[in-house]
N, C-alpha and C positions, 0 to 999 in steps of 0.2 A: 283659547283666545276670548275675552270679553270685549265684545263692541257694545257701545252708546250708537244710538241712532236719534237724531231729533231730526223730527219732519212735523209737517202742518195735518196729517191726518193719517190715520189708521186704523183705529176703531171706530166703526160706527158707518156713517155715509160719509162720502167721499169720492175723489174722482180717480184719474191714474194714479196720483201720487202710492192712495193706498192701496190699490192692483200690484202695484209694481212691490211694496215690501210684504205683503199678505202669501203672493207668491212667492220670492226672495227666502223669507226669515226659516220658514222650515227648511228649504234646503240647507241654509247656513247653518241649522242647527245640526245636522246628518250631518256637516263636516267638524263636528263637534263645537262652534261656536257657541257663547253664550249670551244670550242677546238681549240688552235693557231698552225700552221703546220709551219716549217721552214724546207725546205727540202735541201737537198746539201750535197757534197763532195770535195774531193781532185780532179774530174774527173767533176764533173756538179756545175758550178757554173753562175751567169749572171752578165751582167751591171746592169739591172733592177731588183731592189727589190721590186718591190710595190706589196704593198697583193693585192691579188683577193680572191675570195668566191668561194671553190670548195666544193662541198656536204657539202654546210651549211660552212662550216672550212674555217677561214680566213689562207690564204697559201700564202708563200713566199717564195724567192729561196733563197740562200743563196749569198752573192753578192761579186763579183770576186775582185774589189781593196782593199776592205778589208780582205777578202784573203789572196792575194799578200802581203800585207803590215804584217800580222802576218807571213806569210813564210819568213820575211827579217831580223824577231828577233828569229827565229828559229836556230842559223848558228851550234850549239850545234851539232845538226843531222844532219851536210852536209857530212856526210858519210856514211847518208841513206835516199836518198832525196825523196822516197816512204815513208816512214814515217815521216819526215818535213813534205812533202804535207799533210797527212792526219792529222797532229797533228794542222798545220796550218788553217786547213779548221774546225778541231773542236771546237780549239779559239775564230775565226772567228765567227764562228755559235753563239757561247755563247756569246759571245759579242751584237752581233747581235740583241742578244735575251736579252739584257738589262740585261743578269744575273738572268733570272726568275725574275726580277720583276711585280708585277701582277699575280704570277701566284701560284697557288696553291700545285701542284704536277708536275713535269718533267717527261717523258719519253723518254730515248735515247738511240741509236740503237748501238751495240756492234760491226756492221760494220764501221770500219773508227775511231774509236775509239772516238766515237762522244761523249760517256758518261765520259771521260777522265777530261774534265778542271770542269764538274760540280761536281766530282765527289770532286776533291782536293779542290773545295772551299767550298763543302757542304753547302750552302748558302739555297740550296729547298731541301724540299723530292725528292729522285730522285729512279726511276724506268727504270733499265738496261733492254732492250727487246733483248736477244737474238735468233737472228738470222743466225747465222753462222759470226763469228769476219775476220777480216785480217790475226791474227794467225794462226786461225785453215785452212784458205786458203792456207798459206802458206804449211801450215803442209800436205793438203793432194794434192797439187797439186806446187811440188818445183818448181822452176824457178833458173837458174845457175845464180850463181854469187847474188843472191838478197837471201842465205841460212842466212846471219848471220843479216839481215834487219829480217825475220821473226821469228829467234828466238826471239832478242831484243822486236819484239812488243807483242810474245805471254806473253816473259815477263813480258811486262807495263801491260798487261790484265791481266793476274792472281795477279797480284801486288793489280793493283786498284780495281776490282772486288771484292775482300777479303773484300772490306771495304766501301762497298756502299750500302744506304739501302737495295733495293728490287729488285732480279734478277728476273727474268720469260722467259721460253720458251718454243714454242710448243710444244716439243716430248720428250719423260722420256727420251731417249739415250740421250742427249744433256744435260739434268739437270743433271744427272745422273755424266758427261764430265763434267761440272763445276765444283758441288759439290765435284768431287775428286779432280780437280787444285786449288780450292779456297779453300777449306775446309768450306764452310759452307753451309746453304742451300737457295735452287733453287728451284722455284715453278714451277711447269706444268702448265700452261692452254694453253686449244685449241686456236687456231683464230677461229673468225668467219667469216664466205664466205656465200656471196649471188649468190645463181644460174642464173646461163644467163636464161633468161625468155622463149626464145624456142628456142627449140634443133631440129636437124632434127628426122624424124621418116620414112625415106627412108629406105631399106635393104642395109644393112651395104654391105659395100666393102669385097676384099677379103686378106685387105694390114692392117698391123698391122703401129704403129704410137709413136713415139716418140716427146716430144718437148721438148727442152731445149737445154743450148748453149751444141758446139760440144768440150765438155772437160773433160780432165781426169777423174776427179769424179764423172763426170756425167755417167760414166761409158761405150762407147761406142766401147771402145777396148773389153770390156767383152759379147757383143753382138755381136762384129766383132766373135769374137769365136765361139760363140754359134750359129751361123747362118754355121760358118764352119764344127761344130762337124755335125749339123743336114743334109748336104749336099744338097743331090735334095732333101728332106722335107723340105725344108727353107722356107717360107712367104718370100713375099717381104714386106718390109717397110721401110716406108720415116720418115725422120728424120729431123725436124723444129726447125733450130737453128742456131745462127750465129759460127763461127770458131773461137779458143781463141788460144793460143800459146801453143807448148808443148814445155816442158822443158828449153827452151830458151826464149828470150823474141822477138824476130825474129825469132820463129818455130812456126808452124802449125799443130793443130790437127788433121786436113781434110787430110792433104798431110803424114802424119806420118801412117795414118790407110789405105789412097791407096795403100803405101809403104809396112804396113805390113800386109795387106789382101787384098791384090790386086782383088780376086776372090769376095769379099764382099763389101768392104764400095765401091762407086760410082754405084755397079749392085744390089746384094741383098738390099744393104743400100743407097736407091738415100736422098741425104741430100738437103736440100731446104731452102733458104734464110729465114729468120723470118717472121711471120704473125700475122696482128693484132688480137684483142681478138675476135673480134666476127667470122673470120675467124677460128682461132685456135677450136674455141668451136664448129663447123660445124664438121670442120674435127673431133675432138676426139667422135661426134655423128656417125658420118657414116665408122668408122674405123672397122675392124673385132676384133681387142683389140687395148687395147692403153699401154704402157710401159714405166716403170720407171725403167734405170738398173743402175740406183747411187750406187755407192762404198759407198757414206758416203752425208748425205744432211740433213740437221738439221727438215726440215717437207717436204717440197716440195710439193707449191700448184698445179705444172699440174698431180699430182695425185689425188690431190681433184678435178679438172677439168674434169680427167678423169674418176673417181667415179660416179661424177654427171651427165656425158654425157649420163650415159645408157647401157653403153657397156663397157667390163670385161676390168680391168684391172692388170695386171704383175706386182708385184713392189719389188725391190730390198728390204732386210730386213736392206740397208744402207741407206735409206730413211726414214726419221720420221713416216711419212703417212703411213709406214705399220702397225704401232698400230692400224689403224681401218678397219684393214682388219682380219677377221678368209679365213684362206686358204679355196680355192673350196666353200665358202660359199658367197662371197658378194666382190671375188676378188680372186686372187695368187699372193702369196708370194713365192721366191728363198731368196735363200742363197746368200749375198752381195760377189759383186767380183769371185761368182763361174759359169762359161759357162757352166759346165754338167749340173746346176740345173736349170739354166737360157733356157739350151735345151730341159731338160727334160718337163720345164713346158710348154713352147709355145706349145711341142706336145700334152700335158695334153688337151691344149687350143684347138686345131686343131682338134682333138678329140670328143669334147663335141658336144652335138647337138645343133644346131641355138635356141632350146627353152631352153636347161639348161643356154647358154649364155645372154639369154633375163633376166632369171633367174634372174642370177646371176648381170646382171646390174641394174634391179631393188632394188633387196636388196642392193649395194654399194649407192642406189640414198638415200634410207631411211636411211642409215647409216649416209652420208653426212648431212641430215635435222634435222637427230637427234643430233649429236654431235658435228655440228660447227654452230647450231641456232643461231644466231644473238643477240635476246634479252637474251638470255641465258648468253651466252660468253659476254657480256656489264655488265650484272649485277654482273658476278664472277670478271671483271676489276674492275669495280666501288668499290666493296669491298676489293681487294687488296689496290689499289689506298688509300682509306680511313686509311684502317692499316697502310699503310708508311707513311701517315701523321701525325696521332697519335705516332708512335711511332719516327716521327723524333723531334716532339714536346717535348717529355722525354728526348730522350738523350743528352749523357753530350759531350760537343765541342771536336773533336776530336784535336791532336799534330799536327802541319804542321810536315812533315817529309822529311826524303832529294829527296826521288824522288820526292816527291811535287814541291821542288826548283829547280831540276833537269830539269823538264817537263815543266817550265815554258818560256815565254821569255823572251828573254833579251837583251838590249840596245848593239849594236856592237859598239865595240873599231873604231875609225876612222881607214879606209885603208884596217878593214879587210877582206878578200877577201874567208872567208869561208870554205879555200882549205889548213888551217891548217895541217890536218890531214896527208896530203898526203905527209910532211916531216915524219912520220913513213914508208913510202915505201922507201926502196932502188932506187936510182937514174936510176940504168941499168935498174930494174924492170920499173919503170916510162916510159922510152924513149922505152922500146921494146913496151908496151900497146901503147904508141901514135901512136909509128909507125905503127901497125899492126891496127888498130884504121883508122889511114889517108887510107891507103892502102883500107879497107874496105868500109869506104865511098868515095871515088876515081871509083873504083868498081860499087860502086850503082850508 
């Protein structure tokens, strides 16, 4: 079997996306697959595309002038140049990628709307991997002024996903969130994760440990709380992740939580620049817990990270990963978005004896070995994978339809300059935004 995979990261830094295929591709390969990687986005792209050989998988980036040159017959969307980018880098890619030719089966990443142009030319079997989309980004974490760019793309994703072979994602919440915007059905399977080969086995500290970036969904205003209900019983813990913007696209999440818990995020919550993996996996060993307080995250592997480390993990019920947790047994679980319950548990935590927490890190370790096995989770892919191909082999050619035409590119009239649109603003409206616009970068 040769699988195309196109996703937004896998060499190099990166976040679950590339946990979850880094893990994945060598087992696919022991089921004898053959596996081509095209990695890239709207945000990573290079001059240089030349494959190289990562874990066996010939890998290549996605490559920037052709890029650019599909962003130039985009001009359709210059009224939401966040999505241009993204539709342009997905063209791109499929182009890239010959059109799946050679290849047996596609799978593409529902972030960036990568599975978008394979999806209208149904030319391969194709297998959507949901991961958390740009939509549902926008959805749980707004950005001003970029409100009606996020509807439109949730749009294009419930549009095109209705009508593409094979959806699949890790966590029943998330299928569960398709299968009611698309109306059809959505397969569950795990990933599978290979555990870092040694962990420490020093006495854990006395600082509890979060990683991941410092942003709304991530949930870290719901901890700024919880650390405030809990007062002097507060843990300290440090928090491993870089800063994202709140609500503006020139605001800050770090400065918005000193602002409004000035007593916590920088003292209770010292936050700490990102750390490589073998680092990250040290620290969530020698943590006193480790915590996952996500509003909403479709699996979230520093909680399988934190599972396998040995030591108890907290995890939000808006995180995927709590489906393998039973409470007080092999983990705890809160209540998404709630501080009392998020308070209540750390005390839970603080609570237990140094041998119930050994306990209980042991059992979240077998939890992890049994449920995200590697040859396991390969052979439930392999058999999906098979079914979309048989059954793309049966069916009858689907109607090009008008978003099809819509979403495509298209050859620009001489002269035009993109910036159509902006004869539906009113003129005064125009000149105040520039001016207020100059004014601001003048300032900077």
């Amino acid at each position: 079997m040769r699988l195309l995979i196109l996703t937004p990261e896998y060499d190099g830094s990166g976040g679950g996306i590339m946990t979850f295929y880094q893990s994945l591709i060598p087992a696919l390969q022991a089921e004898g697959v053959e596996v081509r990687v095209i990695e890239g986005s709207a945000y990573h792209a290079a001059d240089d595309r030349s494959p190289r050989v990562r874990n066996g998988a010939s890998v290549e980036t996605l490559e920037l002038s052709r890029m650019r040159r599909w962003y130039a017959q985009l001009g359709q969307f210059a009224a939401t140049p966040g999505l241009r980018s993204h539709l342009a880098a997905a063209w791109a890619m499929w182009e890239q990628a010959q059109f799946g030719e050679e290849t047996d089966v596609v799978e593409a990443c529902d972030w960036g709307l990568l599975f978008l142009p394979m999806a209208l030319d149904a030319k391969r079997p194709l297998v959507v991997q949901c991961h958390g989309s740009i939509g549902q980004i926008a959805h749980h974490d707004p950005i001003a002024a970029e409100e009606t760019q996020g509807i439109l793309t949730l749009l294009l994703e419930r549009s095109v996903l209705a009508g593409v072979d094979t959806i699949q994602t890790p966590g029943c919440e998330n299928a569960a969130y398709w299968r009611n915007e698309t109306g059809r059905h959505v397969s569950m399977l795990r990933p599978a994760w290979i555990p870092p080969a040694v962990l420490s086995t020093q006495k854990p500290s006395d600082r509890g440990l979060v990683v991941g970036r410092v942003q709304r969904w991530k949930g870290p205003q719901v901890l700024c709380a919880a650390l405030d209900l809990l007062g002097d019983r507060a843990p300290k813990i440090d928090w491993v992740g870089r800063d994202t913007p709140w609500e503006s696209a020139n605001g800050s999440t770090s400065a918005h939580l000193a602002t409004a818990y000035p007593s916590v995020w920088g003292k209770k919550i010292a936050p700490h620049a990102p750390r490589v993996a073998a680092e990250i996996s040290r620290l969530q060993a020698d943590a006193l817990f480790n915590l996952v307080p996500s509003t909403w995250d479709v699996f979230n592997f520093t909680a399988v990270e934190a599972m396998a480390s040995g030591r108890p993990a907290i995890i939000s019920t808006g995180a995927g990963a709590h489906e393998l947790i039973q409470d007080g047994e092999n983990g705890y679980v809160f209540p998404a978005g709630s501080a009392d319950g998020l308070a209540s548990t750390i005390e839970r935590v603080l609570s237990a004896s140094p041998a119930q927490l050994a306990d209980i890190g042991r059992a979240a370790q077998a939890t992890i070995r049994r449920e995200l096995d590697p040859p396991t989770i390969a052979a439930q892919r392999v058999a999906a994978y098979r079914s979309t191909i048989d059954a793309f082999r049966t069916r009858r050619p689907s109607a090009k339809t008008t978003l099809d035409e819509m979403c495509r590119p298209k050859d620009l009239a001489a002269g035009d300059d993109n910036a159509s649109f902006l004869n539906q603003v009113p003129l005064r409206t125009l000149m105040q935004h520039v001016g207020k616009r100059l004014g601001r970068k003048a300032l900077g």
